[in-house]
N, C-alpha and C positions, 0 to 999 in steps of 0.2 A: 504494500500500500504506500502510493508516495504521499509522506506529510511532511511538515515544513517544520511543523514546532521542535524545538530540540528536547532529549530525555530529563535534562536538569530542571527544565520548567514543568513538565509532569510530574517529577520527584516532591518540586517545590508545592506545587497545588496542593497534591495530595495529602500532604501535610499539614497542610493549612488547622489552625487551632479556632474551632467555629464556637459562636454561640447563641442563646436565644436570638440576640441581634443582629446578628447577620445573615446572610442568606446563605441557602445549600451550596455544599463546594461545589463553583465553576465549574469544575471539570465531571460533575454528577450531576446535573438538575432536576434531572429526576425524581432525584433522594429524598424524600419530604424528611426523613430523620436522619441527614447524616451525621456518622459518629466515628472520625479517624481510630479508634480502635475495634470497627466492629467491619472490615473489610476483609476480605478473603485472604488475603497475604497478611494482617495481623493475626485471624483467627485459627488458621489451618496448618499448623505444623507438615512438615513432607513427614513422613514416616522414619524409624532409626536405619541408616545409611544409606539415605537419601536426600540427593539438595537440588534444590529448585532448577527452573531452566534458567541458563545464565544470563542476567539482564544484559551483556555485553552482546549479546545473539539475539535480541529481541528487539523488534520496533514499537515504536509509541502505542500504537495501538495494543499491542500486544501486554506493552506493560499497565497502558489501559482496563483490559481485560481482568489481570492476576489483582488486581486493586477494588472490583468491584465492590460499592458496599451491600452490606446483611441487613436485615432486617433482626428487630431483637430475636431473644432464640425461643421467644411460648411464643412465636407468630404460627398458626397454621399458613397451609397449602391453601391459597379459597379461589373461586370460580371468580373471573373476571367481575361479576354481578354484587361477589362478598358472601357465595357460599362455599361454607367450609366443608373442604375433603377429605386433606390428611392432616394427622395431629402433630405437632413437632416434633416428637421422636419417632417419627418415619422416615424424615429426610434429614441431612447433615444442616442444611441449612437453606433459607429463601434472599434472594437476590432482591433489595429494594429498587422494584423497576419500576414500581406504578402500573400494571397490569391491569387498566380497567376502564377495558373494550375490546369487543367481540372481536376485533380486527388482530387482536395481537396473541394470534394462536400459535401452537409450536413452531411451524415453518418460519414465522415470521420475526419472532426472537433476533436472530442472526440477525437481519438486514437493520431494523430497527437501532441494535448495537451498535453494526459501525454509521449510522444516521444520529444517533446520540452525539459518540463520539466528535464526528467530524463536523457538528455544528460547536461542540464544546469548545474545539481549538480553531473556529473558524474555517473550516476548509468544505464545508459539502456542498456549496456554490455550482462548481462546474461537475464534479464524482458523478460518474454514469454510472444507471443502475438499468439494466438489465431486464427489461418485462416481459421480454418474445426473443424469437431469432434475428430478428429487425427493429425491433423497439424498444428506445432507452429515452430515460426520463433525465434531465437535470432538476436542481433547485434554482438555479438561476433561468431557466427558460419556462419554471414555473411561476415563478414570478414575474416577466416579461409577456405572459397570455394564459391559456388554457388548457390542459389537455383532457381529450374524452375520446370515446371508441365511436366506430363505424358500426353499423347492424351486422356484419361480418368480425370482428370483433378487433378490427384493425386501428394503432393508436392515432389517433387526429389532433394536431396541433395548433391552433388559433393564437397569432401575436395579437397581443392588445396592450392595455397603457400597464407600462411598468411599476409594481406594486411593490412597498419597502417590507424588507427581510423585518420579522417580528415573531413574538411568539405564537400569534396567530396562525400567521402561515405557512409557519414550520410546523406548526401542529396538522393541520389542513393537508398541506404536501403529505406530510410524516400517515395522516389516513390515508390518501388514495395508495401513497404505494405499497401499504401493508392491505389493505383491503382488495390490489390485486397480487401480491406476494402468492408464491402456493412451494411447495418444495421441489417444482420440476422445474419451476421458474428461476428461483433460487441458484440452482445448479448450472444458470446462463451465466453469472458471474463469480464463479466458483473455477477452482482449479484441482484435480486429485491432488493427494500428497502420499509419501510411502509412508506406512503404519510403524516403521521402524521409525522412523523419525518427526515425530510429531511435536509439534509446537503450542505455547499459548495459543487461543483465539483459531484454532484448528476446527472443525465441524465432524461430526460423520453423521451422515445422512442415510436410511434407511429406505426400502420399499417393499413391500409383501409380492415376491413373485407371481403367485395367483390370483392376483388383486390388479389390473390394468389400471384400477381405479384409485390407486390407494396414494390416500393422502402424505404418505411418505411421515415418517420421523425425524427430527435432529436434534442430534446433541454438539451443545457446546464445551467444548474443551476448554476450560479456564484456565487451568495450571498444567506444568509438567515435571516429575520427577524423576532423577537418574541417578541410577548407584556407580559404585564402579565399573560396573561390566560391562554398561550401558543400555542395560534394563529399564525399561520406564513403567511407572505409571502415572494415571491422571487421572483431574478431578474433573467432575463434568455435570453436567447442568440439563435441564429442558424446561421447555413451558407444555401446554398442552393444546389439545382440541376435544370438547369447547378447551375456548381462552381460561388460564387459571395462572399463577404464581411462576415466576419465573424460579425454580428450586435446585437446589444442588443437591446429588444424588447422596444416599450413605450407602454403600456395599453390603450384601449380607455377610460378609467377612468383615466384621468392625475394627481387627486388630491394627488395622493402616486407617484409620478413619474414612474420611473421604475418595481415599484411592485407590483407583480400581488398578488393575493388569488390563492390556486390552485382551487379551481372552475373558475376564471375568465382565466386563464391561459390553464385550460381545453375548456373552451368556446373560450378562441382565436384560439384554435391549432385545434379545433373537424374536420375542413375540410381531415388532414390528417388521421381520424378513434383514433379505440381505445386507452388509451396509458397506460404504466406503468412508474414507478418510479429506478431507477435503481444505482447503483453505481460501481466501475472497481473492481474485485475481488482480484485484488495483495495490 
């Protein structure tokens, strides 16, 4: 992903000592409760002979990602709407995203993410995103006109008078493109990555072979851990369909908390079908 901002001023953000009076960290706005000690990389230990991925190998975004903040730990799993699913000792922990709208189902998670991001540090202006084989959206030509579909379902773009970037409009853009998101759409701007080598902010994406239809799975890779031998595992995430809680996974092997092996991580997810390994192509 090409960004501009350099790692020291993400380091610095994140850090930021907030309080009643000030607003959510810049770089989270989402966060209605953020608490620099209650983020993924404060709360999540790697396992014993295991250290994190090296931030020296990692891009903004990615360290992005291993930062994101928790919500407290008696928050259930709830339905986009506010109803509650799973109890807090089902999952390792929930992701305060703000999940609440129908638009922001599993697939859509990912994109959402780096649309967070790259408004936080100012860059998702020109970032093409991907809605067909021929069809890409920006923020800035969203703002410049309109876009909508043909009765064929082909994208239409109408210039009209140029409208100022706000929280309005980024929220507006931020629905249409999640409202046509789906997880095969997804994968227009998506790259494989080898399973051996996987990174922060990595995806695997699922589909039920018998199923033409099926709405696909993903999971987000938040973190990565490696031993000597260069064994990894990782911590990893989803949202759902319906829409529900953005949550980090707990393994039914607790002795590593949060972290799976990708075999076991395979064996948790197998009900969705086959999967691959993925990462965002910008």
């Amino acid at each position: 992903m090409k960004i501009t901002i350099m790692v020291m001023t993400v380091i610095m953000l994140l850090t930021l000592n907030l309080n009643a009076q000030q607003p959510p960290n810049p770089l989270f706005p989402f966060s209605m409760s953020f608490d620099e000690k209650l983020t993924l990389l404060r709360v999540f230990d790697t396992p014993p002979g295991y250290e994190r991925y090296p931030a020296g190998q990692m891009n903004e975004f990615q360290a992005w990602v291993t930062n994101l903040p928790l919500q407290a730990r008696h928050k259930w799993v709830v339905q986009w709407n506010g109803q509650m699913l799973y109890p807090p000792d089902s999952v390792a922990g929930v992701i305060d995203f703000g999940v609440g709208t129908e638009a922001q189902q599993n697939p859509d998670i990912p994109m959402q993410m780096v649309m967070e991001y790259l408004r936080a540090v100012n860059a998702l202006g020109d970032f093409p995103i991907r809605l067909g084989k021929t069809d890409t959206v920006t923020y800035n030509r969203w703002l410049g006109g309109e876009y909508s579909f043909s009765a064929r379902g082909e994208l239409i773009y109408t210039p009209g008078e140029k409208r100022t970037a706000n929280d309005k409009e980024y929220y507006r853009y931020l629905h249409f493109v999640l409202s046509q998101m789906t997880a095969k759409k997804l994968l227009l701007n998506l790259k494989p990555v080898d399973e051996k080598n996987l990174a922060p902010a990595n995806l695997y994406i699922q589909f039920r072979p018998d199923d033409p239809d099926s709405v696909g799975h993903c999971a987000v890779i938040f973190d990565v851990g490696i031993n000597r031998k260069g064994e990894q595992v990782v911590m990893a995430g989803w949202g759902g369909v319906p829409a529900h809680s953005f949550l980090v996974a707990r393994p039914r092997r607790e002795s590593r908390g949060p972290w799976f092996t990708i075999p076991e991580l395979k064996e948790y997810l197998k009900k969705h079908g086959e999967g691959r390994f993925y990462r965002f192509a910008e």
